[in-house]
MOPAC internal coordinates of N, CA, C and O (Angstrom, degrees):
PM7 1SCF
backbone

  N    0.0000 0     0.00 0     0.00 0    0    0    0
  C    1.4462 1     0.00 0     0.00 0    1    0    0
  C    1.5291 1   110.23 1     0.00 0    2    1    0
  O    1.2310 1   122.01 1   134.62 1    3    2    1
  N    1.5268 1   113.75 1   -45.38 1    3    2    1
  C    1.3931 1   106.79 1  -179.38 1    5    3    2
  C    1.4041 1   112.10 1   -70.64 1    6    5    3
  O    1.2310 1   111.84 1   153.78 1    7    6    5
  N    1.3674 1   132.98 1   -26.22 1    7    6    5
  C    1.4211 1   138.90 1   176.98 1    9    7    6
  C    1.5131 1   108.09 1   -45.81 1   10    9    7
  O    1.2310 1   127.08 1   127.18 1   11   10    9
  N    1.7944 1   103.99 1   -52.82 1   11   10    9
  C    1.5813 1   103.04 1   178.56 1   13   11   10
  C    1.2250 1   126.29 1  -106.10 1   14   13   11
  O    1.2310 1   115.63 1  -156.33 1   15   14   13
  N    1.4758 1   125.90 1    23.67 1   15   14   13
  C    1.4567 1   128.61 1   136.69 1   17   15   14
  C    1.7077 1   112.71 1   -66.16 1   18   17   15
  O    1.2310 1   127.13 1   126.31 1   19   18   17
  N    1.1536 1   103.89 1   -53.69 1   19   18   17
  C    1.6720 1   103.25 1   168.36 1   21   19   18
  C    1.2095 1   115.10 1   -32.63 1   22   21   19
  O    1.2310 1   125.65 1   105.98 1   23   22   21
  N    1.3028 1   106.74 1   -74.02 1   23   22   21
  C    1.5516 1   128.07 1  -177.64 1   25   23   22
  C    1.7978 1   107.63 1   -31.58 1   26   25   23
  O    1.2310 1   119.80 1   110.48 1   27   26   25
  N    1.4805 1   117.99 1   -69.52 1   27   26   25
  C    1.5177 1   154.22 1  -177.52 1   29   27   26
  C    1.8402 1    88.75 1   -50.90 1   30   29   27
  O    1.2310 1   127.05 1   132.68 1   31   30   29
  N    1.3423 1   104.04 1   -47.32 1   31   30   29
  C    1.9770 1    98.86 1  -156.19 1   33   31   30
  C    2.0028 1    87.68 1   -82.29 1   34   33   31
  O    1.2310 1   118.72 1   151.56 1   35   34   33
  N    2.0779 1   120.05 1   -28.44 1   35   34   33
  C    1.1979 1   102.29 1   174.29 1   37   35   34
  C    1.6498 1   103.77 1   -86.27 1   38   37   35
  O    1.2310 1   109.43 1  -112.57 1   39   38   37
  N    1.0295 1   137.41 1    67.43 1   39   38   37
  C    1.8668 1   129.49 1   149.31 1   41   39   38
  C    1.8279 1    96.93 1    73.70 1   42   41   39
  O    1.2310 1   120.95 1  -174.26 1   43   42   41
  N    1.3623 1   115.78 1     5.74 1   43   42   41
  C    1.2827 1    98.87 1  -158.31 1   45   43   42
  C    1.9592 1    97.47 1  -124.48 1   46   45   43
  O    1.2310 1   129.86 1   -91.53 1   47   46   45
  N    1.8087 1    98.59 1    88.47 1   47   46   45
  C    1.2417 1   112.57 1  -163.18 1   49   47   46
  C    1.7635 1    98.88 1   -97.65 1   50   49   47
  O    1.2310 1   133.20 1   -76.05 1   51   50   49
  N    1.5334 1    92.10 1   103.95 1   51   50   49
  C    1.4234 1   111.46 1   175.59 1   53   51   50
  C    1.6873 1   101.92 1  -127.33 1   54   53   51
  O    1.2310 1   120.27 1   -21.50 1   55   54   53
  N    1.2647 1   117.09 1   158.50 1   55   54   53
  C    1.2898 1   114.40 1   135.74 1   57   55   54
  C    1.5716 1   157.72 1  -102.91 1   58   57   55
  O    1.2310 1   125.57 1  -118.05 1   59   58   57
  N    1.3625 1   106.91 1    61.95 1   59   58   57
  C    0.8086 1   104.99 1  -154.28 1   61   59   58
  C    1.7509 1    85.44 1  -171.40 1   62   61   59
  O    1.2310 1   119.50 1   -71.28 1   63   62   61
  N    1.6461 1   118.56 1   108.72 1   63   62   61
  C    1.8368 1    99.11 1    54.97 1   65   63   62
  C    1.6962 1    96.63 1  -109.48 1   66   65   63
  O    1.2310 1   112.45 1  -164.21 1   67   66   65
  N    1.3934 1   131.86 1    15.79 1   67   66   65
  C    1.5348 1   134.65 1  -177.25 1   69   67   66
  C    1.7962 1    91.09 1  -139.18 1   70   69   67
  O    1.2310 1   123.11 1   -62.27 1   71   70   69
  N    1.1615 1   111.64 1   117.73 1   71   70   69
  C    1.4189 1   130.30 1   168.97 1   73   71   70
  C    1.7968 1   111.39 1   -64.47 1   74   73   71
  O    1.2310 1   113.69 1   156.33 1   75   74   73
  N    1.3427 1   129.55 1   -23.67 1   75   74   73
  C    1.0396 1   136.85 1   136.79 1   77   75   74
  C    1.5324 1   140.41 1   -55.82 1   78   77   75
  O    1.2310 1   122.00 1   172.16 1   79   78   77
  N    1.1936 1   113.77 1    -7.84 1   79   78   77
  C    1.3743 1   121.21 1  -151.82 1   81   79   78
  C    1.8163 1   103.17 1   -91.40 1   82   81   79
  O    1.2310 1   113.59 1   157.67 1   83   82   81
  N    1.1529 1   129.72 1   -22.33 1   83   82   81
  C    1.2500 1   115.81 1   158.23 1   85   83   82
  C    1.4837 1   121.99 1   -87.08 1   86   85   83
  O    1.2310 1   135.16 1  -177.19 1   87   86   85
  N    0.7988 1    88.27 1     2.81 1   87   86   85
  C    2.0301 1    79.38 1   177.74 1   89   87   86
  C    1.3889 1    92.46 1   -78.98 1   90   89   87
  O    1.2310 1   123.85 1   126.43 1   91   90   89
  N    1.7528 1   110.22 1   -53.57 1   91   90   89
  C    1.4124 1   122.88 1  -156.88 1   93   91   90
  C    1.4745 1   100.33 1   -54.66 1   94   93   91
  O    1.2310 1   121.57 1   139.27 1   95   94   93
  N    1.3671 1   114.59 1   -40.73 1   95   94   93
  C    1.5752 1   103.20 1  -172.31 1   97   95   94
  C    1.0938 1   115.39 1   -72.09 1   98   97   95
  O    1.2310 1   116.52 1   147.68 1   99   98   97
  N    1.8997 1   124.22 1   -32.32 1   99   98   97
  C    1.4074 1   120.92 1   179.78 1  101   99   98
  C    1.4688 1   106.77 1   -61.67 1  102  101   99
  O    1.2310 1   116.17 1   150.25 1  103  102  101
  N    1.5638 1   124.88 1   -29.75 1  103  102  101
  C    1.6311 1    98.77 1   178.29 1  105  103  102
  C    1.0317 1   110.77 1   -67.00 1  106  105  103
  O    1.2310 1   113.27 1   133.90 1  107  106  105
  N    1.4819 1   130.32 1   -46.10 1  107  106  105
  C    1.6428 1   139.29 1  -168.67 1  109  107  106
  C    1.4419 1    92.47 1   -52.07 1  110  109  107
  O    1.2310 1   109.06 1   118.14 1  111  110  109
  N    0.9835 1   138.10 1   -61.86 1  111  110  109
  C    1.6061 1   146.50 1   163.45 1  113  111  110
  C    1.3830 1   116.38 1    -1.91 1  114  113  111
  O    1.2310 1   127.11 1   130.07 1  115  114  113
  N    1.3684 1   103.93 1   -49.93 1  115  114  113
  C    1.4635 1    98.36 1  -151.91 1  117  115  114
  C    2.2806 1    97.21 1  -140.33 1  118  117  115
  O    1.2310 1   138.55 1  -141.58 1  119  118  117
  N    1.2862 1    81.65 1    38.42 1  119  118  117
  C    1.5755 1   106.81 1  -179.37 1  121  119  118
  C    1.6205 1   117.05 1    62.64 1  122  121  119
  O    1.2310 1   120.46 1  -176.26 1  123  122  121
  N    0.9125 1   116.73 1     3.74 1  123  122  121
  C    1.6853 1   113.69 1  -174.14 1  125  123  122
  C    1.1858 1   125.33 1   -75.82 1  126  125  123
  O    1.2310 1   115.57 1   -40.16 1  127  126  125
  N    1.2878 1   126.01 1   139.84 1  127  126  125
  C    1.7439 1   115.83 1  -165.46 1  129  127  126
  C    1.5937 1   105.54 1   -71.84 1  130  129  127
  O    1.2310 1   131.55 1    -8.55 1  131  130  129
  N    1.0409 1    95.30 1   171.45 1  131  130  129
  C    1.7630 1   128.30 1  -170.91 1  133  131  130
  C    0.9868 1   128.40 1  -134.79 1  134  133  131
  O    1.2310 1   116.18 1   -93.73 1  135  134  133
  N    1.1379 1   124.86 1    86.27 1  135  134  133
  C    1.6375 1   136.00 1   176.77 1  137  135  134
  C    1.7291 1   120.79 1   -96.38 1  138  137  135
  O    1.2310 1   127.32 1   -58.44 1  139  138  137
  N    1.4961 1   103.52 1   121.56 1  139  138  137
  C    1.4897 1   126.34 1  -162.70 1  141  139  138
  C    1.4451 1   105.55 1  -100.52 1  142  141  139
  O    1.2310 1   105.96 1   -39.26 1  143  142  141
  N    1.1551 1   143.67 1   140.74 1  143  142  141
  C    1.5255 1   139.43 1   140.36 1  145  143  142
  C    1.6394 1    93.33 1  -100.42 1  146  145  143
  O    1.2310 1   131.80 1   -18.33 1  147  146  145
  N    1.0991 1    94.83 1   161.67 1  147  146  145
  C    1.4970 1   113.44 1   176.85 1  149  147  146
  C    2.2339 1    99.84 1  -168.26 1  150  149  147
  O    1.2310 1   124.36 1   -41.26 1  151  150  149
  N    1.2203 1   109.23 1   138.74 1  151  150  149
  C    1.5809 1   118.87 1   146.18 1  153  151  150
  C    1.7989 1   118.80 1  -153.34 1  154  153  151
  O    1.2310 1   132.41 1   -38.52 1  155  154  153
  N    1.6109 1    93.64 1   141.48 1  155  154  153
  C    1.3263 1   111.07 1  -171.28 1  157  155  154
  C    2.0879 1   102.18 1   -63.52 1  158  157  155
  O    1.2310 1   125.82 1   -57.51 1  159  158  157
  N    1.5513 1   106.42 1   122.49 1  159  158  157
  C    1.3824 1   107.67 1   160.22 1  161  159  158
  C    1.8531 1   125.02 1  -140.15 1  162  161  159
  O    1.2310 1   135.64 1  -102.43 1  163  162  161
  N    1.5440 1    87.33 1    77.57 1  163  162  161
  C    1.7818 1    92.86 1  -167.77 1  165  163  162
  C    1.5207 1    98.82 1   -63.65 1  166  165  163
  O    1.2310 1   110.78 1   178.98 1  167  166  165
  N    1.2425 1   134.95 1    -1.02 1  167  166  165
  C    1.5785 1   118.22 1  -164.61 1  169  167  166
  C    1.6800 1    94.67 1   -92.88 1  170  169  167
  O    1.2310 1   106.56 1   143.46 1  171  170  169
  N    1.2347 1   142.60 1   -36.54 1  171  170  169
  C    1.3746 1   135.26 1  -158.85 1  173  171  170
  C    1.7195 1    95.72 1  -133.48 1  174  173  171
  O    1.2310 1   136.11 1   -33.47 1  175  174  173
  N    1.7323 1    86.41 1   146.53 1  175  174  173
  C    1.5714 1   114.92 1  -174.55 1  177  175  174
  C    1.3634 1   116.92 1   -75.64 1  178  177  175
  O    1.2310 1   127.85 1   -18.77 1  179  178  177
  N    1.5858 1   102.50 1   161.23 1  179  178  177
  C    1.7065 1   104.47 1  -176.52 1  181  179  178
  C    1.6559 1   123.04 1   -35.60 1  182  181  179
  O    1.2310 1   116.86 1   150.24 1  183  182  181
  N    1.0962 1   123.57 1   -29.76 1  183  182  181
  C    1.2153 1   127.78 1  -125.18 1  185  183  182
  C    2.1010 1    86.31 1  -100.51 1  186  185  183
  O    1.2310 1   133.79 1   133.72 1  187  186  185
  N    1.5369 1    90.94 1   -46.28 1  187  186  185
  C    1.4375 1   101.72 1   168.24 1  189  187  186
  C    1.8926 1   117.41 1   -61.99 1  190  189  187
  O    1.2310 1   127.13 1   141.60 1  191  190  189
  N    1.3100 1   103.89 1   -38.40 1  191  190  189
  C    1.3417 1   102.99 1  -176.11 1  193  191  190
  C    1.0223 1   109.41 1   -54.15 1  194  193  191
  O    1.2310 1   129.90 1   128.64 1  195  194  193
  N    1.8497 1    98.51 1   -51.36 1  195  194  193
  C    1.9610 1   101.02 1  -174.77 1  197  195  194
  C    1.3002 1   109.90 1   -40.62 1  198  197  195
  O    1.2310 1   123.33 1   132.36 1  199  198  197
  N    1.4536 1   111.21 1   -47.64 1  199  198  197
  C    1.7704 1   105.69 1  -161.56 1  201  199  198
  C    1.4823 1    91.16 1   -89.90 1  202  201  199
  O    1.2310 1   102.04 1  -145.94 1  203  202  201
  N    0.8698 1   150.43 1    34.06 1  203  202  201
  C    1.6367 1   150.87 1   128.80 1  205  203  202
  C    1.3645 1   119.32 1   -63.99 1  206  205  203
  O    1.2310 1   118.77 1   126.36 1  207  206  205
  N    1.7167 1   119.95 1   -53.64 1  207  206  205
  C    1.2785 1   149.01 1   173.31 1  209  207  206
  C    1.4447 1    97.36 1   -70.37 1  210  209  207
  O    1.2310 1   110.83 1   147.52 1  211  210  209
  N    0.9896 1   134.85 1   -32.48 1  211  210  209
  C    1.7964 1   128.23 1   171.65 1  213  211  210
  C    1.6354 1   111.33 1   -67.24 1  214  213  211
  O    1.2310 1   135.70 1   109.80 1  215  214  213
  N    1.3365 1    87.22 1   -70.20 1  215  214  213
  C    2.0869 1    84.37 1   162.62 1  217  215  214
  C    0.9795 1   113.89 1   -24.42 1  218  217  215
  O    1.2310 1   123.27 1    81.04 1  219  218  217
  N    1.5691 1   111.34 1   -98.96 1  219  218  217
  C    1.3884 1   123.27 1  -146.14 1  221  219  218
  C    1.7230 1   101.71 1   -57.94 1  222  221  219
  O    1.2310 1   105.81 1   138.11 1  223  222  221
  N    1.6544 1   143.92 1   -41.89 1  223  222  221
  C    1.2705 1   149.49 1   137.05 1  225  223  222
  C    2.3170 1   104.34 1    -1.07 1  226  225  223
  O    1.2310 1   126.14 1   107.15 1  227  226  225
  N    1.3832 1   105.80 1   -72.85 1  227  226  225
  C    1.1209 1   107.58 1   174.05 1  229  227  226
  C    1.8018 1   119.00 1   -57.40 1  230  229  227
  O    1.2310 1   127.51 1   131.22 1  231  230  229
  N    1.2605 1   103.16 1   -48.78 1  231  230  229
  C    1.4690 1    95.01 1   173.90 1  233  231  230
  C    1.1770 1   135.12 1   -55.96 1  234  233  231
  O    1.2310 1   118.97 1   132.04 1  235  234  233
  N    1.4502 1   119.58 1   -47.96 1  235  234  233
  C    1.3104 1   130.83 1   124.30 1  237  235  234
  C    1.6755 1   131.24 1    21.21 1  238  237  235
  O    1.2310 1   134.43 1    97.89 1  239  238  237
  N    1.7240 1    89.70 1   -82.11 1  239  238  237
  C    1.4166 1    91.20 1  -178.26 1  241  239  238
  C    1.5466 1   118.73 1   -99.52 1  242  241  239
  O    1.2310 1   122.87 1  -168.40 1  243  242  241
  N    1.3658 1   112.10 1    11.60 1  243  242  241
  C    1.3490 1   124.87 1   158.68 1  245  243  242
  C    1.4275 1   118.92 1   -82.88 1  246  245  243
  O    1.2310 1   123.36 1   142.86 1  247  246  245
  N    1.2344 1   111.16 1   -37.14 1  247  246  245
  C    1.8223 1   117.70 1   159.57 1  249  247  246
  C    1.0142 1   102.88 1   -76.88 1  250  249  247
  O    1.2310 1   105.34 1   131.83 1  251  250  249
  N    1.4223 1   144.76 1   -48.17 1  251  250  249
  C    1.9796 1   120.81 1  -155.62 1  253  251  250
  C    1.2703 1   101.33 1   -91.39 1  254  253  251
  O    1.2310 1   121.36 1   144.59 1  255  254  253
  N    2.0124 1   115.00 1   -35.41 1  255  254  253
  C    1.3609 1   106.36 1  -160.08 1  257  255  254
  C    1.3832 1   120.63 1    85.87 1  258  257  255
  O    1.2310 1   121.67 1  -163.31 1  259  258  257
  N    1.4965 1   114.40 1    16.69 1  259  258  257
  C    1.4517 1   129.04 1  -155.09 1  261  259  258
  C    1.7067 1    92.55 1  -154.54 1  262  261  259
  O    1.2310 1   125.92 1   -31.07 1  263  262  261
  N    1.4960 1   106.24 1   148.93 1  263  262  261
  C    1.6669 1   104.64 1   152.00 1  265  263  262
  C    2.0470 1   102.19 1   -90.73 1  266  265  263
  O    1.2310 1   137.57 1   -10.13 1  267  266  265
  N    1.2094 1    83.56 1   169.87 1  267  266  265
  C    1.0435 1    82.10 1  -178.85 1  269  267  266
  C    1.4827 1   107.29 1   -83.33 1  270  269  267
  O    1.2310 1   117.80 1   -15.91 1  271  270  269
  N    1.8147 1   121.79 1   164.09 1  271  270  269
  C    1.2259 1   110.49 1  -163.27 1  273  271  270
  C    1.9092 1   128.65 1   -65.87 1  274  273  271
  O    1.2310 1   114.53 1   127.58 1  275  274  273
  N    0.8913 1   127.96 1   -52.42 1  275  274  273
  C    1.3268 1   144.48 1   153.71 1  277  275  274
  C    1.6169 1   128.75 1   -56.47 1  278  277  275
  O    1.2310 1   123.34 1   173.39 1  279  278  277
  N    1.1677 1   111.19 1    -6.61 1  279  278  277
  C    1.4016 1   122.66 1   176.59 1  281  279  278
  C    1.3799 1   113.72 1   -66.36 1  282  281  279
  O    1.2310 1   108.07 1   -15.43 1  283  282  281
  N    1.2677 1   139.88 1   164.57 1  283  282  281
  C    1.4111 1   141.85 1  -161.54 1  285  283  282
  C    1.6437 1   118.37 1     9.09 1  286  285  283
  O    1.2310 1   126.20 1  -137.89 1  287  286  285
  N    1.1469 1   105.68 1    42.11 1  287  286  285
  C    1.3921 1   115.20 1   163.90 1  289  287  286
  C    1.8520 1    95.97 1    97.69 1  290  289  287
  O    1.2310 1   113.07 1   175.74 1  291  290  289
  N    0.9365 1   130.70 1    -4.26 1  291  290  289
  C    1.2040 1   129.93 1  -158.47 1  293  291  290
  C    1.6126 1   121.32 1   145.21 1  294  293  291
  O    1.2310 1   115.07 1   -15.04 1  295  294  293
  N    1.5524 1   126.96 1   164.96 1  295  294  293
  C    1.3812 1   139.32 1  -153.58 1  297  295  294
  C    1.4266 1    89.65 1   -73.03 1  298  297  295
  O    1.2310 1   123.16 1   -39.05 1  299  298  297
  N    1.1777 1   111.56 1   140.95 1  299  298  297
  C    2.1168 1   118.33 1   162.49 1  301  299  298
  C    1.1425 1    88.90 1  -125.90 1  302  301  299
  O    1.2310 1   122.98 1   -30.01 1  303  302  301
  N    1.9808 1   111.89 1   149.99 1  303  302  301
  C    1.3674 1   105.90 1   170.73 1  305  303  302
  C    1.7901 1   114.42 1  -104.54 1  306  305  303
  O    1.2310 1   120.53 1   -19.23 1  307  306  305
  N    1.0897 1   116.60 1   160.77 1  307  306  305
  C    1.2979 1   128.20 1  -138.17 1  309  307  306
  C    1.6204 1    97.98 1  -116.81 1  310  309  307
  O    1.2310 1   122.05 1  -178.41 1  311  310  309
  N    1.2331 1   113.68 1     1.59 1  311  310  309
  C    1.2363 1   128.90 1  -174.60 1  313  311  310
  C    1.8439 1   131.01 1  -108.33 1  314  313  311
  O    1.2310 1   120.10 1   180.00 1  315  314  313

């Protein structure tokens, strides 16, 4: 993530190596807070995480009614 705020804060709007990482920097950008979840799971592979990060993503927007802000590169509306 910090690799591609760098990246995002030098002109160089990719996604990747965090598909999030320019949104995240445009809030930091322009002072707005930033709220992270993160949990450690060394026992199971990417592939599971993803569909971990799909869940909790869906639950999400079944409770707020919202994506979350920075998610798929940026806000979609849900409406």
């Amino acid at each position: 993530m910090r690799d591609g705020m760098r990246d995002a804060r030098a002109g160089k709007r990719k996604n990747t190596p965090h598909f999030a990482a320019p949104c995240i920097a445009d809030h930091a950008a322009r002072g707005w807070p930033v709220q992270v979840s993160w949990i450690g799971l060394p026992t199971i592979d990417k592939r599971e995480r993803f569909g971990l990060e799909c869940d909790l993503i869906a639950a999400y927007r079944r409770s707020e009614k919202a994506n979350p802000t920075c998610q798929f590169a940026g806000a979609l509306d849900l409406e």
